[in-house]
N, C-alpha and C positions, 0 to 999 in steps of 0.2 A: 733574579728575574726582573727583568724592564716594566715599565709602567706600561709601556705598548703592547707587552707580550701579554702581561696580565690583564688587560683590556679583551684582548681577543680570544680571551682563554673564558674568560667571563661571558663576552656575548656569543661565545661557540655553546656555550653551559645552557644558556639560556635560549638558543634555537631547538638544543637538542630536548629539553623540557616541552618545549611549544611542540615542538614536532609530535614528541609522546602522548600528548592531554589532545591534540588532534587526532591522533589514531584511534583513540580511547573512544572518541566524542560520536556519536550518532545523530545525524541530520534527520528530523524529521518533517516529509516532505506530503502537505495535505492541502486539497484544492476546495475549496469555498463556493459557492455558486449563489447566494442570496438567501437560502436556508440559514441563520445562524443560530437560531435557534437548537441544533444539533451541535453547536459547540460548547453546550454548556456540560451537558456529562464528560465530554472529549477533552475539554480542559482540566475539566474540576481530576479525573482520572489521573492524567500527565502531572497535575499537582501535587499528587499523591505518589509519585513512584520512589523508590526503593534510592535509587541513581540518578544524580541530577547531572549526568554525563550527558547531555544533548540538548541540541537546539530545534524548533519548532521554524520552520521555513512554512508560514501560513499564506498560501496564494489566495488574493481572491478577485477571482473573474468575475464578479458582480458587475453589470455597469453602475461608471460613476457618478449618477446621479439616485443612485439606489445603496450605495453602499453605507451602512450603519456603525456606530463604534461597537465595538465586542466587550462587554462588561467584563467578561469573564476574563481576556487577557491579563485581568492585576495580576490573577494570578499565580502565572509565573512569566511575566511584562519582561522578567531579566534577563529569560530565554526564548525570547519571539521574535524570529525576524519577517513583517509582513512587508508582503508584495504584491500589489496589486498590479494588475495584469485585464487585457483585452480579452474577452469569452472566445477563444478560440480552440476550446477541448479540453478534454482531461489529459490528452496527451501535451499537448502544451503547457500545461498549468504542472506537469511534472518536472518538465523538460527546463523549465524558471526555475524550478525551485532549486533541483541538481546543480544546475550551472551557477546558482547562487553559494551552494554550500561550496563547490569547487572552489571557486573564489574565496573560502575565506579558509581553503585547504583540510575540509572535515572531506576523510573517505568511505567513510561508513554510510548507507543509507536506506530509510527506511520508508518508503512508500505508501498512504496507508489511506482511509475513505476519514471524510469526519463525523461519520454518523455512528463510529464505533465509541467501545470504553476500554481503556489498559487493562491489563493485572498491573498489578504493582509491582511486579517484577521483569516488565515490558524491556526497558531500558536496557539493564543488566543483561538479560536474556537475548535478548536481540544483540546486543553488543559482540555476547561467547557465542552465538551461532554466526556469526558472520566471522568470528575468528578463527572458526575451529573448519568452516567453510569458505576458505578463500576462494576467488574465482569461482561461484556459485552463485545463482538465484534460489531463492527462499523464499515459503512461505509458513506461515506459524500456523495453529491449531484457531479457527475462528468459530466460535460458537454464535446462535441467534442472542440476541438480548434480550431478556426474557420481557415476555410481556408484544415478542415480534416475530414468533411465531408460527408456522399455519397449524395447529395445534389446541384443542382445548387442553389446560391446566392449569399447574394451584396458580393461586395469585401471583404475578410477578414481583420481583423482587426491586426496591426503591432506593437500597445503598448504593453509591458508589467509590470504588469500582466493588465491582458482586464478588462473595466468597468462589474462589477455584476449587468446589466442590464436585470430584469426578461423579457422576453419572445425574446430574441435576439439571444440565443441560442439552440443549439439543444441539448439533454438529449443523455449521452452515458447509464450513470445508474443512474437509483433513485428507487433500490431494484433490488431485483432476485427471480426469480420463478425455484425450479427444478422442473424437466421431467422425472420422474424414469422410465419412458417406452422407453424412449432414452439414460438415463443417459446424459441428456444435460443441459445446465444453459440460461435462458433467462432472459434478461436483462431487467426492469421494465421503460417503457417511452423511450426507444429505438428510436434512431430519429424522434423522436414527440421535437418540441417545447417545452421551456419550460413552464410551466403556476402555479397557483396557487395549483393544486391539488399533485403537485411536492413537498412541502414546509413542509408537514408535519410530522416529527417522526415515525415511525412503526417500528413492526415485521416485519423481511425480512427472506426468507431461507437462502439467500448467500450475502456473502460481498465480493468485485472482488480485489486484490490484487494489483489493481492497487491505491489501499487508501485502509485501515486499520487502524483501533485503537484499539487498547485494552489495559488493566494494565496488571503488575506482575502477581495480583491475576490469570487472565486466563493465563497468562503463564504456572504459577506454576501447574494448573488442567489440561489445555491440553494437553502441553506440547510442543517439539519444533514441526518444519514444516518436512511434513513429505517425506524424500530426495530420495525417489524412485519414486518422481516424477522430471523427469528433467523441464519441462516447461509445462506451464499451469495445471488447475485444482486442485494444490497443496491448493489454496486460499478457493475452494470448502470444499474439504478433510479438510481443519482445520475448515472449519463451522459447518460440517457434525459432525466431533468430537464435537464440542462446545456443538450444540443441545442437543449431546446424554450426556455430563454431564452437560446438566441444565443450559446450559450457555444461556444469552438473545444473539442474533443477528437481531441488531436493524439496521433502515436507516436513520440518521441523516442531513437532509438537509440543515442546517446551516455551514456544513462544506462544502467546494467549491475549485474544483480544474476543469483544462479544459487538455484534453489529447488528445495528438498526435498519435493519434490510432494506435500503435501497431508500431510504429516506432523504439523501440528499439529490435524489433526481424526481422527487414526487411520487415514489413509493410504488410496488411493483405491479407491473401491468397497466401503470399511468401512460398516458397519449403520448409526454417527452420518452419516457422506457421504453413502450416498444415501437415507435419511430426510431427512434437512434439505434434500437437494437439490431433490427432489418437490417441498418443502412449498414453496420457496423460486420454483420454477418457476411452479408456482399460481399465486400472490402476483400475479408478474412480470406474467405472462399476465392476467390477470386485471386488472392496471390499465394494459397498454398494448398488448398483442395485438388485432388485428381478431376480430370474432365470432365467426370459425367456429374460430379458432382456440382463444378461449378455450373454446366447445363441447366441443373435442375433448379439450381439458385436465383439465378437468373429468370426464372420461366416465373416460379413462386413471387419473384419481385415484380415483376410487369402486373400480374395476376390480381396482386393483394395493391398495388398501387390503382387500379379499373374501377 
């Protein structure tokens, strides 16, 4: 064998290696907004997982004269790629991050709020449900974080990430139902406990953006997130697209994250919340709602703006 052939035979070995530890690798993709304080359970969690198969694509839309160093990146500094970016939505702060991991050829990707905590088996998990679901959107099993809520009980709990003790917690999502006579999204086992009927796989209509998986593949067909929505219902809008090219949108309870309800936009029923939420509802309604519905949207939006 030639020195030449053996050359090429070598860096063929070595594309084919690179290519695999890419397919393996999971991007995860989370938008910042001047809250950083919510990135310290979020990190410390990610530092603690099972599988150090992935990279952290950290946007942060802060403006830049507000933006702070993140302590907490040491650590895992080795898997952080931050990008700062212009306050132009959640949809755009996805849209950076995606096109960042594409560029460095990870297909996997995992969408997710920063105000949640992993299980420790995030990585892994998310990894085997995107593989065993190609050409699908995913959403995992999201429970509240304890001590978040709307609920009296025991004291919350201060470890992280929280033991995955089935029925200890309360259910933020384990699927979605939409409302086309509303153009509204309700959340499946919504502060119910959780229990065994929680656990299983399905069809769902919506996957909440607060967790998201999908591959390339539905990148490439859907396409990116759609940035005329500033906050909320963007996560809707790319399900709504998925369905209609055939895409599965499934709920995946194996995957496990606990969220700090709505902490990274000033917490729910705050002034930024439900302004964006209206505007965001409009939107929705307005490019997939039947008529009378959008009518009615519309009528409510003049109304509540007087």
């Amino acid at each position: 064998m030639t020195d030449v052939m053996m050359s090429f035979l070598i860096q063929s070995l070595k594309r084919a290696i690179v290519s695999r530890i890419l397919l393996l690798m999971l991007a995860i993709i989370a938008i910042v907004y001047r809250n950083y304080e919510v990135l310290n359970d979020f990190i410390t969690s990610l530092s603690l997982q099972s599988s150090r198969a992935y990279t952290l694509y950290l946007v942060d839309a802060t403006d830049e004269n507000e933006r702070q160093v993140i302590p907490w990146i040491r650590k895992i500094e080795d898997k952080v790629v931050y990008l700062p970016t212009e306050n132009k939505g959640y949809a755009h702060g996805v849209n950076v991050g995606i096109r960042e991991a594409i560029k460095a050829g990870v297909t996997h990707y995992a969408i997710v709020n920063p105000d949640i905590v992993f299980d420790t088996e995030f990585v892994l998990e998310a990894t085997h449900a995107i593989a065993r679901n190609p050409r699908s959107v995913l959403g995992g099993k999201i429970y509240y974080a304890p001590g978040y809520e709307y609920h009296e009980k025991k004291e919350p709990l201060t470890q992280v990430p929280y033991p995955n003790t089935p029925k200890t917690y309360f259910v933020w999502y384990a699927g979605a139902t939409a409302n086309w006579a509303h153009a509204t999204i309700t959340h499946t086992g919504v502060d119910e406990l959780d229990s065994a009927k929680y656990n299983t796989p399905m069809p769902t209509d919506m996957v909440s953006g607060c967790l998201m998986l999908y591959d390339k593949t539905v990148h490439d067909i859907v396409g990116a997130w759609d940035t005329g929505y500033f906050m909320y219902y963007e996560d809707a809008d790319f399900c709504v697209r998925a369905h209609k090219k055939n895409i599965k949108v499934l709920f995946e309870p194996r995957v496990v994250v606990w969220h700090k309800n709505a902490q990274s936009t000033g917490g729910s029923g705050s002034a930024f919340h439900s302004k964006h939420m209206r505007q965001a509802q409009l939107r929705f309604g307005l490019k997939y709602a039947p008529l009378r519905t959008k009518v009615h949207l519309v009528k409510n939006y003049v109304l509540r703006k007087q």
